[in-house]
Every structure is written in structure tokens, then in C-alpha cells.
DSSP file (Angstrom, degrees, kcal/mol; ACC not computed):
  #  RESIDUE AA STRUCTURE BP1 BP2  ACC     N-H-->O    O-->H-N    N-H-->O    O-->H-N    TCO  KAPPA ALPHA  PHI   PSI    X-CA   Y-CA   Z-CA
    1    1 A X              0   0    0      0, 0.0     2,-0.4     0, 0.0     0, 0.0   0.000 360.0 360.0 360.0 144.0  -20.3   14.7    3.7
    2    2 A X        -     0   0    0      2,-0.0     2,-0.5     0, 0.0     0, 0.0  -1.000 360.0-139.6-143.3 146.5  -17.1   13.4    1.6
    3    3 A X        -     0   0    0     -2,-0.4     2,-0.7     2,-0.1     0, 0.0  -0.636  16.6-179.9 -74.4 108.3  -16.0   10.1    1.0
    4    4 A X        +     0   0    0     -2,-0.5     2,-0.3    76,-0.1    -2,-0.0  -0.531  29.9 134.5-147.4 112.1  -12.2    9.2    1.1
    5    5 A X        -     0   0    0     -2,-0.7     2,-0.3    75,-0.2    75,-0.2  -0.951  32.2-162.6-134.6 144.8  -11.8    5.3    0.2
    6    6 A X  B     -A   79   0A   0     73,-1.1    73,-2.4    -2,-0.3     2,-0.5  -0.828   2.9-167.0-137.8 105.8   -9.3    4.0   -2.0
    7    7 A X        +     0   0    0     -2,-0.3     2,-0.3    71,-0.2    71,-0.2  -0.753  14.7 171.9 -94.1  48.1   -9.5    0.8   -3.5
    8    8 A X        +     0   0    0     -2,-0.5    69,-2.2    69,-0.4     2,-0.3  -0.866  20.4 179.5 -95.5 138.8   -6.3   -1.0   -5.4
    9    9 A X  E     +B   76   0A   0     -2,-0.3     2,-0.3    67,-0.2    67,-0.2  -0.728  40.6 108.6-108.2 114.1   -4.9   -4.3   -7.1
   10   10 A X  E     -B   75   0A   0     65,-3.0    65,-1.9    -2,-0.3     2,-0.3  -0.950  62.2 -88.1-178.6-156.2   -1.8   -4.3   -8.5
   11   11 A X  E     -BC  74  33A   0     22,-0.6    22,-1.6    -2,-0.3    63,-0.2  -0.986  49.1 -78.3-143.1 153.5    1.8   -5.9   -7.6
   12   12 A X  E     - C   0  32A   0     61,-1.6    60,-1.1    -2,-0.3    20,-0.2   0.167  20.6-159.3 -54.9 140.9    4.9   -4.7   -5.4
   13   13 A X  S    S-     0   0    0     18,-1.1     2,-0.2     1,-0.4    19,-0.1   0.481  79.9 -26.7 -92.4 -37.3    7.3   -2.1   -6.9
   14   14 A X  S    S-     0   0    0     17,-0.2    17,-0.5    55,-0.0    -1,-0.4  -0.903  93.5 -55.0-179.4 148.5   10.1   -3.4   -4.1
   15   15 A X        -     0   0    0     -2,-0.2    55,-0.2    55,-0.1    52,-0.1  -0.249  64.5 -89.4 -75.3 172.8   10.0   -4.8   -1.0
   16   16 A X        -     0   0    0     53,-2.2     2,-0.3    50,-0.3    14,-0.2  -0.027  38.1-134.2 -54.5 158.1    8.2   -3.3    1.9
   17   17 A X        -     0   0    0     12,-1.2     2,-0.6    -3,-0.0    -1,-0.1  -0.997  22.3-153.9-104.2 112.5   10.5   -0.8    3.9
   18   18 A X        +     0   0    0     -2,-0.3    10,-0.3    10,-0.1     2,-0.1  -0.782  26.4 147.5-118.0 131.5   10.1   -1.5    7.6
   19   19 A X        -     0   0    0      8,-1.8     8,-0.4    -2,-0.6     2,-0.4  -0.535  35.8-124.1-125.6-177.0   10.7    1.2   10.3
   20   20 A X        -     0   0    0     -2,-0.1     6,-0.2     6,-0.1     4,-0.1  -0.968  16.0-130.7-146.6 151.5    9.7    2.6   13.6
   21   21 A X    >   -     0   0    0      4,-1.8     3,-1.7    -2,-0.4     6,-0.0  -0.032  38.5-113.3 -63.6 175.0    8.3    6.3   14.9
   22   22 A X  T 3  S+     0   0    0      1,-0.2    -1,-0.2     2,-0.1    -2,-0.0   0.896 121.9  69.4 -65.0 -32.9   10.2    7.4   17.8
   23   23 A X  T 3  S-     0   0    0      1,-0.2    -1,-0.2    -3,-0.0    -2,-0.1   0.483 125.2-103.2 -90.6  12.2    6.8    6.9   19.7
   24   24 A X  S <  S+     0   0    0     -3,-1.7    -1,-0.2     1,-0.1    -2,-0.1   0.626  74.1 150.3  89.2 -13.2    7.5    2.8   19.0
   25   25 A X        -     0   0    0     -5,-0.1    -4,-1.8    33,-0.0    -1,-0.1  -0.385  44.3-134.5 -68.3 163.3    4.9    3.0   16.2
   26   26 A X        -     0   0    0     -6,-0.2    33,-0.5    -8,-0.0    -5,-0.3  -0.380  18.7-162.0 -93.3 178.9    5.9    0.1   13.0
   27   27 A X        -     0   0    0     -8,-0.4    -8,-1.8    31,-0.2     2,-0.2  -0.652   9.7-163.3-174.1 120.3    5.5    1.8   10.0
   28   28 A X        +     0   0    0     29,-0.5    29,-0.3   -10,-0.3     2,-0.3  -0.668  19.3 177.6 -95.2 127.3    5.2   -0.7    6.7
   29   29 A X        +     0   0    0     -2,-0.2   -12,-1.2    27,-0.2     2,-0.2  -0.812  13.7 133.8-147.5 147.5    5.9    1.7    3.4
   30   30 A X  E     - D   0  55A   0     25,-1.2    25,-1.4    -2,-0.3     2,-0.4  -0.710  43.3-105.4-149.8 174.8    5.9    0.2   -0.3
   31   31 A X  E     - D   0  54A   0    -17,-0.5   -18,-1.1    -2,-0.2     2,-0.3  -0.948  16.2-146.1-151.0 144.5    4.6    0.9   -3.9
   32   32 A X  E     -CD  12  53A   0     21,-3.8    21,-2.9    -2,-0.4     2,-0.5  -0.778  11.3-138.4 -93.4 146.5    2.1   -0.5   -5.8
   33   33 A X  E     -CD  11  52A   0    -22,-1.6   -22,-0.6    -2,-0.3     2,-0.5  -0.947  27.9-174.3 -94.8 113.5    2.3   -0.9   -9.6
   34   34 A X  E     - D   0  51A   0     17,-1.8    17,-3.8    -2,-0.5     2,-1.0  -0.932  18.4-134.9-105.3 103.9   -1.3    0.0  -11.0
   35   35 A X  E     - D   0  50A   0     -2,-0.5    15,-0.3    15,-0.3    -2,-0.0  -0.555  11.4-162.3 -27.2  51.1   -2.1   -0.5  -14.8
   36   36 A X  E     - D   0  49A   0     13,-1.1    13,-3.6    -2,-1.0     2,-0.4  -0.175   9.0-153.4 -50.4 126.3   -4.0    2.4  -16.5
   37   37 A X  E     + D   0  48A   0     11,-0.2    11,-0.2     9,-0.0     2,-0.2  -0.898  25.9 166.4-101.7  99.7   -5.8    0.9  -20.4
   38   38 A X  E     - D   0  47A   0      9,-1.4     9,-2.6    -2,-0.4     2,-1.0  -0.629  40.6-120.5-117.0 158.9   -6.0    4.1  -22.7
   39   39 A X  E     - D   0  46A   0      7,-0.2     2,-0.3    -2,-0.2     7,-0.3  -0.808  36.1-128.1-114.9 102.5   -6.8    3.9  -26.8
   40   40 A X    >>  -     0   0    0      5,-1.8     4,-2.3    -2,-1.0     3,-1.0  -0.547  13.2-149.4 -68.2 127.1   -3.5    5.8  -28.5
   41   41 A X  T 34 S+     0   0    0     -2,-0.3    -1,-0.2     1,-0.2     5,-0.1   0.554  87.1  48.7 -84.7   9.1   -4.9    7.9  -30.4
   42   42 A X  T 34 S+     0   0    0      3,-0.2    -1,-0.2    -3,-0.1    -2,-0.1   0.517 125.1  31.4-111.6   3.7   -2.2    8.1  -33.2
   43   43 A X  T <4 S-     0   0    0     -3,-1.0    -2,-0.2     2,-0.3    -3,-0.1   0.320  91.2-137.8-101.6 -13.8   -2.1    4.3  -33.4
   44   44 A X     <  +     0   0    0     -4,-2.3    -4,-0.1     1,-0.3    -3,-0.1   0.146  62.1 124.2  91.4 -37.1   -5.3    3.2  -32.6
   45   45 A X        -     0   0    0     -6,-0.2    -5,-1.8     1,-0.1    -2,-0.3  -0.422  65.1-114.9 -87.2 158.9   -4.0    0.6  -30.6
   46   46 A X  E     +D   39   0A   0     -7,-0.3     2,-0.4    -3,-0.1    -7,-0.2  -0.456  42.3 170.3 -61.9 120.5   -4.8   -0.1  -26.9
   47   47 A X  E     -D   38   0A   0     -9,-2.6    -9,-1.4    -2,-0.3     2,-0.3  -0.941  24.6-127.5-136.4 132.3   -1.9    0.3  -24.7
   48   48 A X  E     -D   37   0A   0     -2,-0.4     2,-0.4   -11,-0.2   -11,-0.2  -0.583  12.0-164.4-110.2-175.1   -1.3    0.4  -20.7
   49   49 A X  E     -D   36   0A   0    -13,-3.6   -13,-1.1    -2,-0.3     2,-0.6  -0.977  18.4-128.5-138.1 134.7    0.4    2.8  -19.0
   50   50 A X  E     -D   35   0A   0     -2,-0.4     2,-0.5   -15,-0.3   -15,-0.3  -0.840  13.0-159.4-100.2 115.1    1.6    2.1  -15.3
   51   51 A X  E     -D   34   0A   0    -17,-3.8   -17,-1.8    -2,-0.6     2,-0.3  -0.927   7.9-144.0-125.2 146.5    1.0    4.0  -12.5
   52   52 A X  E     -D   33   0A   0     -2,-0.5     2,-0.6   -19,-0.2   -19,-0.2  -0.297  18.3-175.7 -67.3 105.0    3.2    4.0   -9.0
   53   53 A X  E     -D   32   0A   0    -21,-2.9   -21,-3.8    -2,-0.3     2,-0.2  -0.931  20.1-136.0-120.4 128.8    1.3    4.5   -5.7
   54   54 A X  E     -De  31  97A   0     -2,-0.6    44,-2.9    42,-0.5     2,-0.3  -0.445  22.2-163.1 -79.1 154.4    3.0    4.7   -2.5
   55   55 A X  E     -De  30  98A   0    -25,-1.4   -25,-1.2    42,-0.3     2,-0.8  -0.994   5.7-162.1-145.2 117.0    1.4    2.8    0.2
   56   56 A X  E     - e   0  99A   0     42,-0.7    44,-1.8    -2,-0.3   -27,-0.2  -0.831   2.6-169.9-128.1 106.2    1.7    3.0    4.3
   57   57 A X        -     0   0    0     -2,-0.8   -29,-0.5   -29,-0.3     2,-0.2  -0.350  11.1-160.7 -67.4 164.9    0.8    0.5    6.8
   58   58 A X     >  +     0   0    0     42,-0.2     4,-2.3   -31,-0.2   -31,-0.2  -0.748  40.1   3.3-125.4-176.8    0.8    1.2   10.4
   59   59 A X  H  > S-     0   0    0    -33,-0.5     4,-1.2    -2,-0.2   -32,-0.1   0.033 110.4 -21.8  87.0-146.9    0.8   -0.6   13.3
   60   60 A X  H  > S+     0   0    0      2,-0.2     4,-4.5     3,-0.1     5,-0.4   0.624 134.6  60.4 -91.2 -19.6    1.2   -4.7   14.5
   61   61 A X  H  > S+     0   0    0      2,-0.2     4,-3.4     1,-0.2     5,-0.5   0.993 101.4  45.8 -61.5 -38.7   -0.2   -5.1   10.7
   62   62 A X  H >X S+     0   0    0     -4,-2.3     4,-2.9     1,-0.2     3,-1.0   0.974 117.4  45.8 -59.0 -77.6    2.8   -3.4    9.2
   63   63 A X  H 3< S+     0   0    0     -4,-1.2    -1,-0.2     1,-0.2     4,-0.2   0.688 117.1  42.0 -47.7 -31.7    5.1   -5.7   11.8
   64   64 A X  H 3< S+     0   0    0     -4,-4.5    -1,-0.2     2,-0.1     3,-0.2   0.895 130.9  30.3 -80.8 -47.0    3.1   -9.3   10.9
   65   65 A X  H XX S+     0   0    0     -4,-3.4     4,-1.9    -3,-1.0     3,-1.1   0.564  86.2  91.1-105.3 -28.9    3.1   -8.3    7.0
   66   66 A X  T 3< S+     0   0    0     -4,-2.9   -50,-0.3    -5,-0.5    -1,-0.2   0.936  93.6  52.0 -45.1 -43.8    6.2   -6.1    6.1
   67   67 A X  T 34 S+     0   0    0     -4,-0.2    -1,-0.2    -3,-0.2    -2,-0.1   0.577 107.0  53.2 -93.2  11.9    8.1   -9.7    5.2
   68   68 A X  T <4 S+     0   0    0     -3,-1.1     2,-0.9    44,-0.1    -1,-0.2   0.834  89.6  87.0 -74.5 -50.2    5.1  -10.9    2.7
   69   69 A X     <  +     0   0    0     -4,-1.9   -53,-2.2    -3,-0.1     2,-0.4  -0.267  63.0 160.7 -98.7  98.4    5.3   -7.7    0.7
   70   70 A X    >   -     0   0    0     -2,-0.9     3,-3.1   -55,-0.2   -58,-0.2  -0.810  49.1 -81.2-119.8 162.6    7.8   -8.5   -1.6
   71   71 A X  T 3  S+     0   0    0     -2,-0.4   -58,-0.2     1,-0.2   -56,-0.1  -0.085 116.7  14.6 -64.9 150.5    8.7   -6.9   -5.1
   72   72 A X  T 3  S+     0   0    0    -60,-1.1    -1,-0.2     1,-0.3   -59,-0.1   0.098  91.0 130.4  89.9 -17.1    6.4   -8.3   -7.8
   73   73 A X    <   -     0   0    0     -3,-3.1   -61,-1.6   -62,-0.1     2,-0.3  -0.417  56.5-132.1 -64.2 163.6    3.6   -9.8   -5.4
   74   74 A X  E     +BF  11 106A   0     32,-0.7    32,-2.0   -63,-0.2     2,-0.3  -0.874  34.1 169.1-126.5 155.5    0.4   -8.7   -6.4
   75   75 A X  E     -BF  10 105A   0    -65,-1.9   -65,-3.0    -2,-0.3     2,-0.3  -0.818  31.3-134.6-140.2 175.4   -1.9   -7.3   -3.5
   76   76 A X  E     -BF   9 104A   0     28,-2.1    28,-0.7    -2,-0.3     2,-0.3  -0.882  25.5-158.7-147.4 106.6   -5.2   -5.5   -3.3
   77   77 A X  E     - F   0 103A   0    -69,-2.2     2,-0.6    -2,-0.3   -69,-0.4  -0.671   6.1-167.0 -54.2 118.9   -5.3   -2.3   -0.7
   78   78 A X  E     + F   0 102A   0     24,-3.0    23,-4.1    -2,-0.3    24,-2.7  -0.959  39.6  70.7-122.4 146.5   -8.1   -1.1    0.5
   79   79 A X  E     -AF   6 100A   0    -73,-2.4   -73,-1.1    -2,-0.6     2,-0.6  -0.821  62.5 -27.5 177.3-149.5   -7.8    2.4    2.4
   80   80 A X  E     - F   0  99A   0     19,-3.2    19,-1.3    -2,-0.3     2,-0.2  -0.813  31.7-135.9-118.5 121.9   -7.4    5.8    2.6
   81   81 A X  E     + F   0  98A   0     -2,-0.6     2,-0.5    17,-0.2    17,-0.2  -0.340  19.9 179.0-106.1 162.2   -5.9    8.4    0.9
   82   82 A X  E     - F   0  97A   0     15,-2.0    15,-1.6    -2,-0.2     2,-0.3  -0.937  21.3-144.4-115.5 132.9   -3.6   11.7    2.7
   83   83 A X  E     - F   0  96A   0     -2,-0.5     2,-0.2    13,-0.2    13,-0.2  -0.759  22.3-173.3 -89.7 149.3   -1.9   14.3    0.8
   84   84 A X  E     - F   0  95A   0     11,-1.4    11,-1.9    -2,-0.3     2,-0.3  -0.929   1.5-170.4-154.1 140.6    1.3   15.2    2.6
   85   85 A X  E     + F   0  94A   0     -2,-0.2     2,-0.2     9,-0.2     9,-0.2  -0.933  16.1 147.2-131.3 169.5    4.1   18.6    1.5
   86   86 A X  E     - F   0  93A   0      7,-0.8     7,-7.6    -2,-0.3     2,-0.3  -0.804  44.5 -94.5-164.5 177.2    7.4   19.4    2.7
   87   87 A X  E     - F   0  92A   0      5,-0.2     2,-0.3    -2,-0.2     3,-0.3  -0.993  28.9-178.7-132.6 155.8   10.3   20.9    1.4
   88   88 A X  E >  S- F   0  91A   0      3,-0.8     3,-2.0    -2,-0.3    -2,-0.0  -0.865  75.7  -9.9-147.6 122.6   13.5   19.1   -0.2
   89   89 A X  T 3  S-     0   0    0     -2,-0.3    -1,-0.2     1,-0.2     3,-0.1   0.995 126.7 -58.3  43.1  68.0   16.5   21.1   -1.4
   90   90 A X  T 3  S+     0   0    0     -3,-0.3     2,-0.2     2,-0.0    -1,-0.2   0.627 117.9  95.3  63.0  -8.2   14.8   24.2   -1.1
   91   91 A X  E <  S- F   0  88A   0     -3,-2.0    -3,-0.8     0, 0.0     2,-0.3  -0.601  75.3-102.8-120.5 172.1   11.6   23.4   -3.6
   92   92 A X  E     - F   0  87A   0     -5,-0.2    -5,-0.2    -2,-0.2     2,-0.2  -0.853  34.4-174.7-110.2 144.8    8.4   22.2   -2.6
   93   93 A X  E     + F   0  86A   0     -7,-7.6    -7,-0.8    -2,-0.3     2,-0.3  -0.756   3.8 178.1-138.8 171.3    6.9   18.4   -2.9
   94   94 A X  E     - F   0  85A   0     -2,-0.2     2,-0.3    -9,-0.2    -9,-0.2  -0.900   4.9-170.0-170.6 143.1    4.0   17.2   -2.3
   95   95 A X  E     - F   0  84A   0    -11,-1.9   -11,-1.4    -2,-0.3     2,-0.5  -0.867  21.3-139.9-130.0 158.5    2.3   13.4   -2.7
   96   96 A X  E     + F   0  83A   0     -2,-0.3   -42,-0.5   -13,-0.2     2,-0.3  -0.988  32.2 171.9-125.1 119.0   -0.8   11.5   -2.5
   97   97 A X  E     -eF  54  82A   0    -15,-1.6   -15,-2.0    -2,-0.5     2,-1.1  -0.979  31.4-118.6-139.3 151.4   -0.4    8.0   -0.8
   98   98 A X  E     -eF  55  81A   0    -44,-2.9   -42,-0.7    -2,-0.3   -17,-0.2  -0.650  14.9-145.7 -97.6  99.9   -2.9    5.4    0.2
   99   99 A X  E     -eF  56  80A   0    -19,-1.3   -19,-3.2    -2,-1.1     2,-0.4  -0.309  21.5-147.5 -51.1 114.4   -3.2    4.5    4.0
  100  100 A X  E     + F   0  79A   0    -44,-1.8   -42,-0.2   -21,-0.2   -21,-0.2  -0.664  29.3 175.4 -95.5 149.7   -4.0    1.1    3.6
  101  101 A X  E    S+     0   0A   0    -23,-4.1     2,-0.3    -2,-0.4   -22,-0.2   0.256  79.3  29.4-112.4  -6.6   -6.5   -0.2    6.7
  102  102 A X  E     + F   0  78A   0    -24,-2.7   -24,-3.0    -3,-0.1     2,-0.4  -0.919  63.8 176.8-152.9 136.6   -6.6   -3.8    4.7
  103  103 A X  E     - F   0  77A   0     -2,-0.3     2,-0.4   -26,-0.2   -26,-0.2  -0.976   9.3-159.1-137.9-174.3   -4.6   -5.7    2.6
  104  104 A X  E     - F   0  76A   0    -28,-0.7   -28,-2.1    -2,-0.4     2,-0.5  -0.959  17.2-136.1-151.9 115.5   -4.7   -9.1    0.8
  105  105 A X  E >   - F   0  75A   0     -2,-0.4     3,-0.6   -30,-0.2     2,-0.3  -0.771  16.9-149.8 -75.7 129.6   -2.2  -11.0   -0.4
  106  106 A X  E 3  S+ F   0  74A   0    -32,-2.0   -32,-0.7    -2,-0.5    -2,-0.0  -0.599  78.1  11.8 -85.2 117.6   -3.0  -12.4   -3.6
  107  107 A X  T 3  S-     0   0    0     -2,-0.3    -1,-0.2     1,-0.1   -32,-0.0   0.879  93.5-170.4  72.3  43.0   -1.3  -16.0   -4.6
  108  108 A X    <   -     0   0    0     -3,-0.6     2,-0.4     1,-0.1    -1,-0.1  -0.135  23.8-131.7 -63.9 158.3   -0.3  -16.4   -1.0
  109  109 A X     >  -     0   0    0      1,-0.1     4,-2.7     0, 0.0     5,-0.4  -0.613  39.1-104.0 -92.2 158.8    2.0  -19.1    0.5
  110  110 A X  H  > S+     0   0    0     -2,-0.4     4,-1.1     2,-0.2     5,-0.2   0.952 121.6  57.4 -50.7 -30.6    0.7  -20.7    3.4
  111  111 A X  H >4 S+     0   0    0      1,-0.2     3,-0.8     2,-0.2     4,-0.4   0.954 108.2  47.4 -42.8 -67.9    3.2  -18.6    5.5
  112  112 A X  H 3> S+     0   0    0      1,-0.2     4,-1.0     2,-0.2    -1,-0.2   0.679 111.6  45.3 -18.2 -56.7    1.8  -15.7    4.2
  113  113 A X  H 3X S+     0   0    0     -4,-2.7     4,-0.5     1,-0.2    -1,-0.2   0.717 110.7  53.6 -73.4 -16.3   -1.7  -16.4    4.6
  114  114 A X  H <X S+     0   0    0     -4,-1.1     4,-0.7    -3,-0.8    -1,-0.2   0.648 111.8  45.6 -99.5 -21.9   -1.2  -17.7    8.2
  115  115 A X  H >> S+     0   0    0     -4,-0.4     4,-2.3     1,-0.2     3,-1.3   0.991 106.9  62.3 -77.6 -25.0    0.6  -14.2    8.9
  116  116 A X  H 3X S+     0   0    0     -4,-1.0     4,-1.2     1,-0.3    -2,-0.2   0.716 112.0  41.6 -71.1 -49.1   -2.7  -12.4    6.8
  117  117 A X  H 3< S+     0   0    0     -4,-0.5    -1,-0.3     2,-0.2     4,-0.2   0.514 110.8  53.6-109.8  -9.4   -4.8  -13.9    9.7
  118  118 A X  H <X S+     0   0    0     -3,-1.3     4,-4.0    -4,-0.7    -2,-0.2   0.731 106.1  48.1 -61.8 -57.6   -2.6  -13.1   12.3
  119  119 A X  H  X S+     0   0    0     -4,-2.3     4,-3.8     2,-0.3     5,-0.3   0.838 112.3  53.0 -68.5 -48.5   -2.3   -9.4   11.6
  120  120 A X  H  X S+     0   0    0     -4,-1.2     4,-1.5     2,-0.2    -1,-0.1   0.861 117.1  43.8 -84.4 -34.0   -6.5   -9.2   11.3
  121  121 A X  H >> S+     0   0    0     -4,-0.2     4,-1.9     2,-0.2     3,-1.1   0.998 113.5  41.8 -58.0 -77.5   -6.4  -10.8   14.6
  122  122 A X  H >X S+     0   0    0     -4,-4.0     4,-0.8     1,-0.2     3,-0.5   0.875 111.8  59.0 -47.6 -51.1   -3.8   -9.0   16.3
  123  123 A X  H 3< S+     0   0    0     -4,-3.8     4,-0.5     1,-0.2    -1,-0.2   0.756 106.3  53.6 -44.6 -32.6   -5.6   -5.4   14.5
  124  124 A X  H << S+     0   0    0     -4,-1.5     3,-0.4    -3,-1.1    -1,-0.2   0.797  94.8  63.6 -97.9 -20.4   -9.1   -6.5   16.6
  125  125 A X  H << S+     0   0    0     -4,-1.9    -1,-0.2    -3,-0.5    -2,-0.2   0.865  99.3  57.8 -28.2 -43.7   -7.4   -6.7   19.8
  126  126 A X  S  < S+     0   0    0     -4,-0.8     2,-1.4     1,-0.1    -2,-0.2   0.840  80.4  95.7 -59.9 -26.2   -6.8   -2.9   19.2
  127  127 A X  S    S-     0   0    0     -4,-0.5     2,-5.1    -3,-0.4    -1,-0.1  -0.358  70.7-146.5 -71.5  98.5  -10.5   -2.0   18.9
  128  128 A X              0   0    0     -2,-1.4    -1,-0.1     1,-0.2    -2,-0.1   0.066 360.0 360.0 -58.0  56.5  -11.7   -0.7   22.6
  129  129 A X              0   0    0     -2,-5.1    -1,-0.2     0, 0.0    -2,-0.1   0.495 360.0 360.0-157.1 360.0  -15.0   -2.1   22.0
């Protein structure tokens, strides 16, 4: 058995980019700035270090939530993550990005929160059960 859950806090890189598949799906996609705390070891001192995670919504959420996620808001993902390659100019790439199945905005405006509650709504209509 394996786990794959991902769990992060941290605030918008830029706002959300929102598009759609040919097959009509929304598609949400962003980056989170996440704070790593490490002890330099040739100062002593505590310092953080930022790292970038790309982020994809799907769905009605992506469409209710794409205009909340704007740069510098701070959110907390929770979700899954996919490793994805291709290749670009001939070389080969490859990424790790978190498929969020929740988010929360953090220091919402009432707009915001009302869309928050919208999206969770509209996402449990989807469940055939």
C-alpha cells in the first residue's frame, strides 16, 4: 500500500491561470510560495529558503475559485502529487505538482468565502453517491 497526500500553506506566486481541455474541462493552474527553515552552517544563523510548487485545480472548483487565487494570498492545499515529462527544445523535463482536491483561502473576503462554499457545494453534486 502507498500513500500519496500532500499537504501545503504558503501564498500565491501569481494569479491563477484559467483555461479549458478541449473535452470542456476548467483547468485552475498557479504556484505556491512554501518556506523551507535550515541552520547555515557557515553563519550559524537560521535562514529560510523558499520553495515554488505548482498547483492544478480541476473542474467547477477551478471555475468558482480561479478569481480568489491571487498573487500573494496565502492558501493551504490539500492533495495529491503527479510527476509529469515531456520534451521542450529537444531536452527532457520533468515536474512534480500537487493536484489540489481542497483548498482554503486563508484571510478571506466575504466574496471569497461565499465562492469557498459554493465550489464545495457545487464539487458534492459530482459525487454519484
Amino acid at each position: 500500500m502507498s500513500i500519496n497526500r500532500a499537504i501545503i500553506s504558503g501564498n500565491l506566486t501569481a494569479d491563477a491561470e484559467l483555461r479549458t481541455t478541449t473535452s470542456g474541462t476548467s483547468v485552475a493552474s498557479f504556484s505556491i510560495a512554501v518556506n523551507e527553515r535550515y541552520k547555515n552552517q557557515q553563519s550559524g544563523q537560521w535562514e529560510d529558503r523558499a520553495n515554488f510548487i505548482p498547483v492544478t485545480l480541476f473542474g467547477k472548483r477551478a471555475e468558482s475559485l480561479a478569481q480568489y487565487l491571487k498573487k500573494g494570498k496565502k492558501v493551504n492545499v490539500d492533495g495529491r502529487l503527479r510527476w509529469s515529462q515531456w520534451q521542450q527544445d529537444g531536452k527532457n523535463r520533468s515536474k512534480i505538482e500537487v493536484i489540489a482536491d481542497d483548498i482554503e483561502l486563508l484571510s478571506q473576503s466575504r466574496e471569497s468565502k461565499q465562492a469557498t462554499q459554493e465550489a464545495a457545494f457545487d464539487f458534492d453534486d459530482d459525487i454519484p453517491f
